[in-house]
C-alpha positions in Angstrom: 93.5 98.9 107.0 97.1 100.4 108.9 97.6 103.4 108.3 101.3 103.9 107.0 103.5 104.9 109.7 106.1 107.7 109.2 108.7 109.4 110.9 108.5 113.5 111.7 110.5 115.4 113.8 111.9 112.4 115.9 108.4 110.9 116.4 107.2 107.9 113.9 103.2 108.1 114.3 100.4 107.6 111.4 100.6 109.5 108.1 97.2 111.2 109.2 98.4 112.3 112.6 102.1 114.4 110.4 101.1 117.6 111.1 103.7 120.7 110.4 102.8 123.9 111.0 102.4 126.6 108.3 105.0 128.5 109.0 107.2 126.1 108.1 109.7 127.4 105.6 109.1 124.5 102.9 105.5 125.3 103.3 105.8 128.7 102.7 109.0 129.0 100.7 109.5 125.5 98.8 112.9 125.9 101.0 114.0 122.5 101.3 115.6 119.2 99.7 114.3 115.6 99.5 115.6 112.2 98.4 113.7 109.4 96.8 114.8 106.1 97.6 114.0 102.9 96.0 113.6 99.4 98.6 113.4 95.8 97.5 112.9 92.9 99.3 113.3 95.6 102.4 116.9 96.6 100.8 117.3 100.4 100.4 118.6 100.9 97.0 122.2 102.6 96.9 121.8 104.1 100.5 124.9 105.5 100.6 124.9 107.4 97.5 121.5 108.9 98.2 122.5 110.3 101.5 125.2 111.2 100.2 123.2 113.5 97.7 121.0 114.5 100.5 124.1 115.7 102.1 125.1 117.7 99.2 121.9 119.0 98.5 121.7 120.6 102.1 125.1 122.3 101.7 123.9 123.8 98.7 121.4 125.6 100.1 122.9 126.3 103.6 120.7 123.6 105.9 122.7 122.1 109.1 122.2 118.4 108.2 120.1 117.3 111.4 121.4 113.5 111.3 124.4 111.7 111.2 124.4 108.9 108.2 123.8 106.1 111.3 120.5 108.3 112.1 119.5 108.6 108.9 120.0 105.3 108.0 118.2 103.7 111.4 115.1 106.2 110.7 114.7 104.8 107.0 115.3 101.4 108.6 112.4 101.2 111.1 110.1 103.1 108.8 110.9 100.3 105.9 110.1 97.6 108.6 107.3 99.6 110.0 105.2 99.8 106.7 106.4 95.8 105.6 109.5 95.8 104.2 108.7 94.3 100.7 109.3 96.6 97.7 108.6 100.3 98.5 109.6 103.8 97.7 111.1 106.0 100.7 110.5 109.7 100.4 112.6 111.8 102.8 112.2 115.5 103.0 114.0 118.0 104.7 113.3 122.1 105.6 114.5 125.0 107.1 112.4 124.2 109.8 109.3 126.7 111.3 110.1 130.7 111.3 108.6 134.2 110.9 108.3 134.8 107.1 110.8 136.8 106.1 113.3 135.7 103.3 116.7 135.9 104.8 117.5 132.8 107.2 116.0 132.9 110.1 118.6 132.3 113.2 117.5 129.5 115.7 115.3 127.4 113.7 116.0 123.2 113.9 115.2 121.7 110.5 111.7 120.0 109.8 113.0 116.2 108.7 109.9 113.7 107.4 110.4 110.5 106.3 107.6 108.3 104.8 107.1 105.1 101.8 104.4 103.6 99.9 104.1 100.7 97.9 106.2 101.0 94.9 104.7 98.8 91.7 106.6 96.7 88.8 106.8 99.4 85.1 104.1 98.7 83.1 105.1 95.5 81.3 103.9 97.4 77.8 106.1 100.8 78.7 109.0 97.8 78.6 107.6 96.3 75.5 106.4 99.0 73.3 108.6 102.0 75.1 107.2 105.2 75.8 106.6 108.3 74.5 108.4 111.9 75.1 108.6 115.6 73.6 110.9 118.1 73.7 110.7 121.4 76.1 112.8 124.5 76.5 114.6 123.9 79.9 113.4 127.1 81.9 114.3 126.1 85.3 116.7 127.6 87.4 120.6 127.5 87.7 121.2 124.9 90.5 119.7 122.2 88.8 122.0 119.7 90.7 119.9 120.4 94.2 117.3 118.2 94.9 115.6 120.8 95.9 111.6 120.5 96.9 110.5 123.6 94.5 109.4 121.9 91.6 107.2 123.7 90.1 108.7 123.9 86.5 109.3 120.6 86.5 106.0 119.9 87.1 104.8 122.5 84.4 107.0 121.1 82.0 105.5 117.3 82.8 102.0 118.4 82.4 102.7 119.9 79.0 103.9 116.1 78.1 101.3 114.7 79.4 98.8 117.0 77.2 100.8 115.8 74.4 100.2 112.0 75.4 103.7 111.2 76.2 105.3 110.7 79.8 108.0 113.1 79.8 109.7 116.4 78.9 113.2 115.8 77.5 114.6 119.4 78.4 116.7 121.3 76.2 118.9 124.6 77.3 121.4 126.5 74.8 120.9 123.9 72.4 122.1 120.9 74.2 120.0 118.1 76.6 120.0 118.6 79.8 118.1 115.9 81.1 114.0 115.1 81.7 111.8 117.2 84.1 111.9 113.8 86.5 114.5 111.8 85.1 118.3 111.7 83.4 118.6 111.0 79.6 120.5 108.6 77.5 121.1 108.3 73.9 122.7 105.9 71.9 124.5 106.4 68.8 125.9 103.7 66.4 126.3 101.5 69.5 128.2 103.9 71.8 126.0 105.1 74.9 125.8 108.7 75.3 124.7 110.9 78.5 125.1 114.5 79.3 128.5 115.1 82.1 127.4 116.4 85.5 127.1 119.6 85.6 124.7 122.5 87.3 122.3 122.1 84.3 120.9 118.5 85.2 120.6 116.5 88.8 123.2 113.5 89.5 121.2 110.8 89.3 121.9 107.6 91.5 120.3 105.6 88.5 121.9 107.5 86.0 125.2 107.3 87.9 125.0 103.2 88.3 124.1 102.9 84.3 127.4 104.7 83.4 129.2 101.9 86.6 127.1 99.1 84.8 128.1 99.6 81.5 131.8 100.3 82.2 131.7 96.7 84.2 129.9 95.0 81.4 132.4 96.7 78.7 129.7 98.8 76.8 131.1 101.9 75.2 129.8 104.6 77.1 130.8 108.4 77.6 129.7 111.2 78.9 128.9 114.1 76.8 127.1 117.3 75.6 124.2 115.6 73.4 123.1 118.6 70.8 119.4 118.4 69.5 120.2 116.8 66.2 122.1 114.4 68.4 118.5 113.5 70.2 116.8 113.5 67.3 118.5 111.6 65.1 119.9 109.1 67.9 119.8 105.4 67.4 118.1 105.1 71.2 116.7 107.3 73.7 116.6 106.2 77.3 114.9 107.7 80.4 116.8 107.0 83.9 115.1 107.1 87.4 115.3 106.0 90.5 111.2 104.4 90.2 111.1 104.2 86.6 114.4 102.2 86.1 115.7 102.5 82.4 112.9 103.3 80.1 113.1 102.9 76.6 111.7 106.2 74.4 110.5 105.2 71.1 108.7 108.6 69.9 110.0 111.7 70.1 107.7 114.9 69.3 105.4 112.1 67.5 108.1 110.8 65.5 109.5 107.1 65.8 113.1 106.7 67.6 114.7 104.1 64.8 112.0 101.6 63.7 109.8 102.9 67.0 111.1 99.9 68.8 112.9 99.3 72.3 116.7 99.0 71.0 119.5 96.4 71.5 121.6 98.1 73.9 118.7 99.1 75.8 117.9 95.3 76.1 121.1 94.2 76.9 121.3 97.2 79.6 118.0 96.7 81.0 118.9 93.2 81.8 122.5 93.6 83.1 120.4 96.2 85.5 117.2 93.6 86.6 120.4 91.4 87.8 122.0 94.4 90.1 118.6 94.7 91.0 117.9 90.7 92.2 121.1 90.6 93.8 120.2 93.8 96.0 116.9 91.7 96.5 118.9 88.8 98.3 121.2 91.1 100.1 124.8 90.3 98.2 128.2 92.6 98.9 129.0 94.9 95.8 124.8 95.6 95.0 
């Protein structure tokens, strides 16, 4: 079987043969940002917007972007072709690039870019039906929650506790109010109006997240963009879980507890299928997806 072929440094070789050296500051440090990019039918999913993110991401934390948006957007291209075009899931990570260790930024170093995808599969068809299950974690993360940054190791903390508890995500909570999950924005909804947290430091601007609030303004569902309180969560008619892989899933326990009657809700439905027909007309390439 091919190896998957990915792109490092301005060479695209075998996943096997991506080598960096361990020096490298995102090695040693977690200093760097990535993007994960969604592809169907060999379309990248909101390319724009996710470079766009990218872009911000390495002003935040003070990394020359190495590519213009044309580079960028030939490398994901070829790499996308290269691996089969098809569905897939782009991962594109970029460091401070290989220096002494020392915490202040190093002077002359070129950034370490790496591009790869895999295979990305359908959601489970019962995580659709039944929903899915989440708790409730004190958000103890850092300030700057609006980088994409590669140091994840809360996140990944906080996920593992849900996973202990049998569900699939942390819902995070900070001062009180939702911030959003350790891998994913949050909805609510509430007597029919859909609810999300307002970008702020606290929670990372989804692309997903971004084109539910687009989708719903288009398809004239009340929606607004507000602080969500903990009673709010609990006591919401819906809870919803945005990502770029995971789509829009459908919570229906909450710290063990049903959300409503413990079933995937109506304006979930009637989202999640205003969103599969974004999503097919990406597929055959139409203006405005």
């Amino acid at each position: 079987m091919r190896s998957p072929l990915v792109y490092l440094n301005g060479k695209y070789l075998p996943l096997e043969e991506a080598c960096i050296p361990v020096l490298d500051r995102g090695f040693i440090f977690g200093d760097g940002v990535y993007e994960v990019i969604p592809v169907y039918n060999g379309n990248p999913f909101r390319l724009p917007q996710h470079l766009q993110r990218l872009e911000d991401s390495m002003q935040a934390v003070r990394i020359d972007n190495p590519c213009k948006r044309q580079e960028w957007s030939a490398i994901i291209t070829k790499v996308i072709e290269e691996n089969g075009g098809g569905d897939q899931s782009v991962y594109l990570q970029v460091t401070r690039g290989v220096a002494r260790r020392d915490h202040r930024f190093p002077g002359d170093t070129r950034p370490t870019v790496f591009v790869m995808s895999n295979p990305v599969s359908p959601v489970p068809a019962g995580e659709l039906s039944e929903g899915v299950a989440a708790v409730t974690l004190e958000d103890i993360r850092w300030q700057y929650c609006h980088i994409k940054s590669i140091a994840l190791l809360p996140n990944i903390l906080m996920r593992q506790q849900a996973v202990e508890q049998d569900a699939v995500e942390a819902i995070l909570l900070r001062d009180g109010e939702v911030s959003e999950g350790a891998a994913s924005n949050v909805f609510i909804v509430k007597e029919g109006v859909i609810l999300t947290p307002p970008k702020s430091e606290r929670l990372l601007p989804g692309i997903t997240r971004d084109l539910v609030v687009e989708l719903a303004e288009k398809h004239q569902l009340p929606c607004k963009e507000t602080a969500i309180g903990e009673t709010e969560l609990l006591h919401a008619d819906e809870v919803w879980l945005t990502s770029s892989l995971k789509e829009i899933l459908p919570v229906t326990r909450l710290n063990g507890q049903p959300v409503s009657d413990g079933r995937p809700g109506p304006v979930w439905q009637q989202m999640y299928t205003i969103y599969q027909d974004y999503k097919q007309a990406l597929r055959q390439n139409k203006a405005g997806a």
